[in-house]
Structures are given as C-alpha cells and as structure tokens.
MARLUMDREN-208002 format. One line per field, with one value per residue (C-alpha): residue number from 1; residue in three letters; x, y, z. Coordinates in Angstrom, 2 decimals. Layout:
N
num	(NUM	...)
residu	(ala	...)
x	(X	...)
y	(Y	...)
z	(Z	...)
//
This chain:
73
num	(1	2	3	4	5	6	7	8	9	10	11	12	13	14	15	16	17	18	19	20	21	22	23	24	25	26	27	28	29	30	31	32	33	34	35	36	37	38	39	40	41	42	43	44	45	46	47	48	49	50	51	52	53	54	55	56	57	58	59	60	61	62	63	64	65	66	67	68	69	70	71	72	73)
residu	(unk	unk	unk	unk	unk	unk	unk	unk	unk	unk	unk	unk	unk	unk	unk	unk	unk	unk	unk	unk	unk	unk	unk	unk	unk	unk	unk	unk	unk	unk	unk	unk	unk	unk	unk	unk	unk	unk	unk	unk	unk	unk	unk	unk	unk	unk	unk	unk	unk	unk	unk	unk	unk	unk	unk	unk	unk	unk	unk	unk	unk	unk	unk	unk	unk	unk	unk	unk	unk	unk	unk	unk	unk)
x	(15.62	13.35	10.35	8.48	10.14	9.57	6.10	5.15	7.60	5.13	2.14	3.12	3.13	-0.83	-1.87	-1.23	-1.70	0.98	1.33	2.26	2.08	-1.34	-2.88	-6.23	-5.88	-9.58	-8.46	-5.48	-7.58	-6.58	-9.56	-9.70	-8.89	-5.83	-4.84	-5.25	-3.24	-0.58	-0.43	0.18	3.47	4.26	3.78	5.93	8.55	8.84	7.92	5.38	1.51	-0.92	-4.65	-7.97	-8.95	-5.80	-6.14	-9.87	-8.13	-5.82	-6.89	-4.10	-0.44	0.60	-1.00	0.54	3.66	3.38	2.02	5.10	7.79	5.87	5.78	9.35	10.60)
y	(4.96	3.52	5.09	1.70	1.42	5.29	5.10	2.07	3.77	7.10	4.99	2.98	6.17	6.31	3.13	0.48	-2.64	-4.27	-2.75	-4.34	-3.77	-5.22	-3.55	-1.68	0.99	0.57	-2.70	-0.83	1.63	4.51	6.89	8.99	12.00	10.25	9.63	13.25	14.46	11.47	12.73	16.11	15.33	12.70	15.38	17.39	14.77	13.70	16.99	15.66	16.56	13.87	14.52	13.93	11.50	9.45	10.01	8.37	5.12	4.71	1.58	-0.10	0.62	-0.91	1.78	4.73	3.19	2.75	5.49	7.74	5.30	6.57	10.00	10.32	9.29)
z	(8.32	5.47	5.08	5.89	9.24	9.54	9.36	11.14	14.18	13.82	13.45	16.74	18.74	18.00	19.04	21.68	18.99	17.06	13.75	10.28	6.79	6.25	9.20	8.65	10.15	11.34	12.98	14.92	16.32	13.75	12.82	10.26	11.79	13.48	10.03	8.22	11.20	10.39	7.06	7.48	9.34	6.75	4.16	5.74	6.38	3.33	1.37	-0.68	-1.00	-0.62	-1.90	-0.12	-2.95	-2.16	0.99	1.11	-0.70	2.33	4.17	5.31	6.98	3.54	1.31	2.34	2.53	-1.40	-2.34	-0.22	-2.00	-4.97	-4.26	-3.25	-6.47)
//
C-alpha cells in the first residue's frame, strides 16, 4: 500500500468525515493530540523520526504525506 493511501486509511479510523489530501485536519475533527498520537505510529511504521517543529507545520492530510515520502527516501 502507498503511503498516501496508508495514511488516509489510518487517518479514517479517527474520524467519521471524509478525508482527502487537502483536508485540515482541524476541519476533519483531528486535534492535536489525535495527531502526535498518529504520528507516533506513523513513526514507527515507517521508521522514521518526525520533530515537534515539523510536527507544529502539519496542517493538512497533504503535509504529512510529503514530508513521510520525504523522509522515507
């Protein structure tokens, strides 16, 4: 599974709304703690490490998704 469809999937477990690329996650119903506990498991997924100052820039479903392709390199 791509790691777009992989996190969207995760993502969907956490919320009733439809989720895209360009959702906020404040629009989805995501809060922040939702999302350092999403990260975590994405960290460990994907063994990376993600920082709190990236972490703070994550706004949307579509950020994380680039900065994991990223980080996977």
């Amino acid at each position: 599974m791509a790691i777009k469809e992989w996190i969207i999937t995760q993502l969907s477990k956490l919320t009733k709304n439809k989720i895209t690329e360009e959702s906020l996650f404040s629009e989805i119903g995501i809060d922040s703690l939702d999302l350092v506990e999403h990260v975590s498991d994405l960290e460990q997924h994907f063994d990376i490490e993600i920082s709190d100052e990236e972490l703070l820039n994550i706004k949307k479903v579509n950020d994380i998704i680039v900065l994991i392709e990223q980080k996977s390199k």
